[in-house]
C-alpha positions in Angstrom: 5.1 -8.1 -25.0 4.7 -4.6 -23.5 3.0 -4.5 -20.1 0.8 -2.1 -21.9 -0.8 -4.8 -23.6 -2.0 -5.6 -20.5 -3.6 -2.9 -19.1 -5.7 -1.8 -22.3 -9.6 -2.4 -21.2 -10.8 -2.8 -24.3 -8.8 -6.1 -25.0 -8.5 -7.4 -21.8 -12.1 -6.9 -20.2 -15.6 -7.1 -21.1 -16.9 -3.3 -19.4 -19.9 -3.1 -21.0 -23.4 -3.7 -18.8 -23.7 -7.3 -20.9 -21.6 -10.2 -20.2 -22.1 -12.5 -23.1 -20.2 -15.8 -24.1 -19.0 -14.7 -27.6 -17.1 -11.4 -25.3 -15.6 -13.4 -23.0 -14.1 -15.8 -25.2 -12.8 -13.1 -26.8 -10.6 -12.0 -24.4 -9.3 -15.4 -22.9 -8.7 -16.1 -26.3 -7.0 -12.9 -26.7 -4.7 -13.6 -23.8 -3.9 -17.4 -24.8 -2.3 -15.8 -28.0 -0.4 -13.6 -25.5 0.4 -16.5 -23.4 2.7 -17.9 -26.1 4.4 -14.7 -27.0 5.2 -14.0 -23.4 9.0 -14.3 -23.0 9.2 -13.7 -19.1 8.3 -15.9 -16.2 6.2 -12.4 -14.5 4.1 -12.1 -17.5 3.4 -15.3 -18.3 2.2 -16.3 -15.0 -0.3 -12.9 -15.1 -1.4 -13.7 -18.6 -2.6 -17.2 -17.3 -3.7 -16.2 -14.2 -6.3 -13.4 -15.5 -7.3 -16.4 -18.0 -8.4 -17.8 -15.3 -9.5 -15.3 -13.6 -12.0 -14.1 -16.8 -13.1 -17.2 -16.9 -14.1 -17.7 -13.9 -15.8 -14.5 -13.8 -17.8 -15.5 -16.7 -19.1 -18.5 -15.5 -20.2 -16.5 -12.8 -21.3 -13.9 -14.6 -19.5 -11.3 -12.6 -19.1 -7.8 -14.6 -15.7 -6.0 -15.5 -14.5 -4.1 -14.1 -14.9 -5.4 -10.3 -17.2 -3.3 -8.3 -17.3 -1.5 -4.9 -19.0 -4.3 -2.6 -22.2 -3.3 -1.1 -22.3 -3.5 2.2 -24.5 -6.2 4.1 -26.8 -4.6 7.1 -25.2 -1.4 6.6 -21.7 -2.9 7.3 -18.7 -2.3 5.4 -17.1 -5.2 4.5 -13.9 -6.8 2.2 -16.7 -10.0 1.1 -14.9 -11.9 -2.0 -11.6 -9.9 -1.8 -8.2 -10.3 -1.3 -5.2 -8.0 0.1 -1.7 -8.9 0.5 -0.3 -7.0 3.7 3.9 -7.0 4.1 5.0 -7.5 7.2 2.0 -9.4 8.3 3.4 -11.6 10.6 3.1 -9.6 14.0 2.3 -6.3 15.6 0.7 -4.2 13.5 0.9 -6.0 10.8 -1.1 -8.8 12.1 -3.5 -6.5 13.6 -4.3 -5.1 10.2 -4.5 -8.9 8.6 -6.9 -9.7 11.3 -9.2 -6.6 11.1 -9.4 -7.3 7.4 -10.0 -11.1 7.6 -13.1 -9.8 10.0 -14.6 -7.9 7.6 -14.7 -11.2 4.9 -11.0 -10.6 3.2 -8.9 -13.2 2.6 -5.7 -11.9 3.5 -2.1 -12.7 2.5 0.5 -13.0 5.4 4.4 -11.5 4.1 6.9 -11.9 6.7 10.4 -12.0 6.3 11.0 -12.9 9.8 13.5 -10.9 10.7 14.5 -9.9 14.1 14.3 -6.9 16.3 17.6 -5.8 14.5 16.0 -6.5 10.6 18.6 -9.3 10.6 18.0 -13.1 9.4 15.1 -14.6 8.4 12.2 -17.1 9.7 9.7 -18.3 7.2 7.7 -19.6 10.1 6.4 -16.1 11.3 4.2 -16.0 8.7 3.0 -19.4 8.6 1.7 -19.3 12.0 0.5 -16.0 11.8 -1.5 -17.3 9.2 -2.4 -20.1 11.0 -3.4 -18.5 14.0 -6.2 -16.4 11.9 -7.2 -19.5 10.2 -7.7 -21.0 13.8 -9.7 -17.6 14.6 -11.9 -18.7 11.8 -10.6 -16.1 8.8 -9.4 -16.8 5.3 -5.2 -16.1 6.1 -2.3 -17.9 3.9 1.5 -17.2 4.4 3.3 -15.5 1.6 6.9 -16.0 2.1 9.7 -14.5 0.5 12.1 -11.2 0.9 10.8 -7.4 -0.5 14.6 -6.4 -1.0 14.8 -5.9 -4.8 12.8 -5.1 -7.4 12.6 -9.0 -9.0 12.0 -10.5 -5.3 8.6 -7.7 -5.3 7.8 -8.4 -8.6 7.6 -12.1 -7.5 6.0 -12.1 -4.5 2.9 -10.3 -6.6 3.0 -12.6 -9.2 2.6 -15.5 -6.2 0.1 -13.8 -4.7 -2.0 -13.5 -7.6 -2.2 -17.1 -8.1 -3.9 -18.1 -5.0 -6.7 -17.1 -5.9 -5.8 -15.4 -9.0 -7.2 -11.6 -7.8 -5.5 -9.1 -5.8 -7.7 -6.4 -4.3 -5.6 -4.4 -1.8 -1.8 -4.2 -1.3 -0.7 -2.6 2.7 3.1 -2.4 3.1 3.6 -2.7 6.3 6.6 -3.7 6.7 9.3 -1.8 8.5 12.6 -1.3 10.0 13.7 1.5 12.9 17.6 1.7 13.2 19.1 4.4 15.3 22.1 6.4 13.8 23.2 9.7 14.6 24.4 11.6 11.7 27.8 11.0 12.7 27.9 8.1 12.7 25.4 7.1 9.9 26.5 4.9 7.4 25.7 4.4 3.4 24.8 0.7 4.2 22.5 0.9 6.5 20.8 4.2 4.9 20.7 2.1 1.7 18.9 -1.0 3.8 15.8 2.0 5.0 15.3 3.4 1.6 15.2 0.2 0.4 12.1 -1.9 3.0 10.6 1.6 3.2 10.6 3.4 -0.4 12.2 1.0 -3.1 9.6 -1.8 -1.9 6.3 -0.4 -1.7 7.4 1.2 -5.6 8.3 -1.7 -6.9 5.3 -4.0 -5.2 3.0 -1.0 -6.4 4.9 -1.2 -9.6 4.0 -5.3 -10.0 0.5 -4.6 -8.9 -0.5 -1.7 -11.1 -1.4 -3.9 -14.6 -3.7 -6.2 -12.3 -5.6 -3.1 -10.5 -5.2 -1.2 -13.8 -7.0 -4.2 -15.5 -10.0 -4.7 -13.1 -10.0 -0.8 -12.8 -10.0 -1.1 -9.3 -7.0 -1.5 -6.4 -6.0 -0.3 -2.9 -2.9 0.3 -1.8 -1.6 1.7 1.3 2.1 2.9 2.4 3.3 3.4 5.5 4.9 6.5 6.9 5.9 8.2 10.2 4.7 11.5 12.6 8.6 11.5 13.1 9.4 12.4 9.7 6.2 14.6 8.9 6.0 17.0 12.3 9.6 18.9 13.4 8.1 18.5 17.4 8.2 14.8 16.5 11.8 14.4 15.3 14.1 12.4 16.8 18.2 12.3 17.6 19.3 9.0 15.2 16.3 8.7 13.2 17.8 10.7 10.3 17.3 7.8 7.5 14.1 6.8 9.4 12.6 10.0 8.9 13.8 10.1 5.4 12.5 7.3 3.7 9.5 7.9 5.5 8.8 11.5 4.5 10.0 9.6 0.6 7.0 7.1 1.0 4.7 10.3 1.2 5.8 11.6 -2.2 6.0 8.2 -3.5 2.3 7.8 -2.3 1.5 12.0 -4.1 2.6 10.0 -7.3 0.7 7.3 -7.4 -2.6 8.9 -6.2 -2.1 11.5 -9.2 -1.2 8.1 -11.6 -4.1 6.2 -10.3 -6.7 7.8 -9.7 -8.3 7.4 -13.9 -7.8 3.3 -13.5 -9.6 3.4 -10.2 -6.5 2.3 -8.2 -6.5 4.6 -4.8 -3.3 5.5 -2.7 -2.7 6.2 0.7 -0.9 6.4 3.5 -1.3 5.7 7.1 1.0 7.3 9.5 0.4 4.6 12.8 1.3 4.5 16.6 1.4 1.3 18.7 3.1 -0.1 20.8 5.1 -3.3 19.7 8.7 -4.7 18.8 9.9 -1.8 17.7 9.3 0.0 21.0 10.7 -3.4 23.1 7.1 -4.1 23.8 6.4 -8.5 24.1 3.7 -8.1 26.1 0.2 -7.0 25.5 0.4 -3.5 25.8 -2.2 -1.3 28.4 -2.2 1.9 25.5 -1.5 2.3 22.1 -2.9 -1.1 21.3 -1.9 -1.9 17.1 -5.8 -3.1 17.1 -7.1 0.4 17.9 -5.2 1.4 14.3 -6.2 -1.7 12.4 -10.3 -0.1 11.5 -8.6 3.4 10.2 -5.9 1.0 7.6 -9.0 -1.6 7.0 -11.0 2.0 5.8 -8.1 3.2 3.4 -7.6 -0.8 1.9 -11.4 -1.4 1.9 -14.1 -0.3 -1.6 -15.9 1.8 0.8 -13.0 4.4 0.4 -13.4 7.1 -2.5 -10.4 9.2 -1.4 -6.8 9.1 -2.6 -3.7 10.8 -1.3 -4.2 11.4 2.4 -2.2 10.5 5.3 -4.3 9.0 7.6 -2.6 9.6 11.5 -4.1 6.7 13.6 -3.1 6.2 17.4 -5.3 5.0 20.6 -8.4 4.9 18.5 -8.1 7.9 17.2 -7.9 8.9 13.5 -6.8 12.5 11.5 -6.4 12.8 8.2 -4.0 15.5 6.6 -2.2 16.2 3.4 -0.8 19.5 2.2 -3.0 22.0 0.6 -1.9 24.6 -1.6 -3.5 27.9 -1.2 -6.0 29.1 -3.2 -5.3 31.3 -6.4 -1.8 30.4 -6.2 -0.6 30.3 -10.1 2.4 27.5 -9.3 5.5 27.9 -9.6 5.1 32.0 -11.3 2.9 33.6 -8.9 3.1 31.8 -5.1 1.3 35.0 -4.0 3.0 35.6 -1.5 6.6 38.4 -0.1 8.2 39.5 -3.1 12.2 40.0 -2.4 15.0 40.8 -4.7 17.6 41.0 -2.0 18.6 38.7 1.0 18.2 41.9 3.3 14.7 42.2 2.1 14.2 38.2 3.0 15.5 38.9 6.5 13.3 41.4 6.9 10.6 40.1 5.4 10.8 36.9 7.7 7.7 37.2 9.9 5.8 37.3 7.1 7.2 34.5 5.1 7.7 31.7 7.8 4.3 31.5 9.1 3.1 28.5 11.2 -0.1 27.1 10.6 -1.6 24.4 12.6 -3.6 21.6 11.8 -7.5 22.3 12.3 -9.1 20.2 15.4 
């Protein structure tokens, strides 16, 4: 079965302003036929969750696809949803799962559990992370399990989605910082960034899409970094840091530009606090990772109708920015801008091709 089957509306969904019995028998019984030609353990677990997911929504008589929530009092809220944060466990992370659970989500805690070094594993991070927000009074349940391949992502979603059989908004959070110089950088340790930072969020993104795609409606949000976006901001040692971090931002230009017909927005956040990762135990007096959390809950939440900004959040404060081509600009045969046919004419040209502009405050 091609995950295309999936994703095609006009099997899978009743989208029309009526919600009758005949329709949405329909389509569960279309997807108990595709139960029993499923061959894989991912699909068939989808295929029976959004059975039950249909049919609950019929008995509700909730409309397809899911709505933006309207907000009670003139507050924004997550009422009825569900996001899956990576990374969940602590700092900023657990910040973001409790903003979120505030506002009405029910949020998933991932944790690997690793220490400061992104060595070893604890399962119990998440669990009483989770517990902690249940004890706050919020809907929180551990979601355990690694993000290091393709299979393991792939998993974790398919988990996910049968808590409560929806997934609403996926935040990777999660995150490693390793300094190397370029000296003495090795493959392995490269390899191990690319992977937590740009192979994860791809292939969780990846799992998620047919569910999004199918309710014509999802969130997600990738992290990236000020040290891999801004040259004043660069670091000695942070060379694969700031590489799969400047990654995630094309990775997140992508699927903004794939998702944005099926109602499925993408962001990324670009955060400062202080926690592990800058030997912070303690709570700290600045930079708290709860003065982030209301700018990720925005970019995760229905209330946001924009896709493919970096959102820089730090002490309460929030900027968005992206790159913006200028206008008229006939890409890639006319950039309007220095013509040159030699490199003496580039060099003397330079002032006028290498031109700084700075962000508007």
């Amino acid at each position: 079965m091609k995950m295309e089957l999936f994703c095609d509306r006009n099997k899978l969904l009743h989208c029309s302003q009526t919600n009758t019995d005949s329709a949405g028998s329909d389509h569960v019984s279309s997807l108990k036929a595709l139960e029993h030609t499923s061959a894989s353990r991912y699909k068939y677990y989808i295929v029976k969750a959004y059975i039950k997911y249909l049919s609950y929504r019929k008995s509700k008589s909730i409309l397809c696809p899911q709505l933006p929530l309207k907000a009670k009092d003139g507050m924004m809220n997550f009422e009825g949803q569900v996001a899956l944060i990576t990374g969940s466990g602590r700092g900023l992370g657990l910040a973001y799962a409790r903003c979120i659970g505030q506002l009405g989500a029910k949020v998933l805690i991932q944790n690997l559990g690793a220490d400061i070094n992104g060595d070893g594993q604890d399962p119990q991070v998440a669990e009483r992370a989770a517990e902690q927000l249940r004890l706050e009074g919020l809907k929180a349940e551990a979601i355990c399990g690694t993000i290091s391949s393709r299979d393991a992502c792939h998993d974790l979603i398919t988990r996910a989605l049968k808590i409560d059989q929806r997934l609403d908004a996926l935040v990777h959070n999660a995150g490693w910082v390793g300094y190397e110089n370029i000296e003495a950088l090795q493959e392995h340790s490269f390899d191990r960034m690319i992977a937590v930072t740009v192979k994860a969020p791809l292939w969780l993104a990846q799992a998620s899409w047919p569910i999004f795609k199918a309710a014509n409606y999802g969130r997600i949000v990738i992290t990236t970094s000020c040290r891999a976006l801004f040259p004043h901001y660069a670091q000695n040692g942070l060379t694969s840091y700031a590489a799969a971090k400047m990654a995630a931002v094309g990775l997140v230009n992508v699927l903004a530009c794939e998702g944005k017909q099926h109602g499925i927005l993408v962001n990324a956040i670009s955060p400062v606090a202080k926690t592990r990762m800058w030997g912070i135990n303690t709570a700290p007096d600045e930079l708290r990772p709860s003065e982030v959390a209301p700018g990720l809950a925005y970019l995760a939440s229905p209330h946001c109708a924009d896709t493919g900004w970096i959102l820089r959040a730090a002490n309460g404060q929030f900027h968005a920015t992206r790159a913006q081509e200028a206008a008229h600009v006939d890409y890639p045969r006319n950039l309007r801008a220095i013509h040159a046919t030699t490199m003496n004419e580039v060099a003397a040209n330079w002032s006028k091709i290498a031109i700084v502009n700075g962000e508007p405050r």
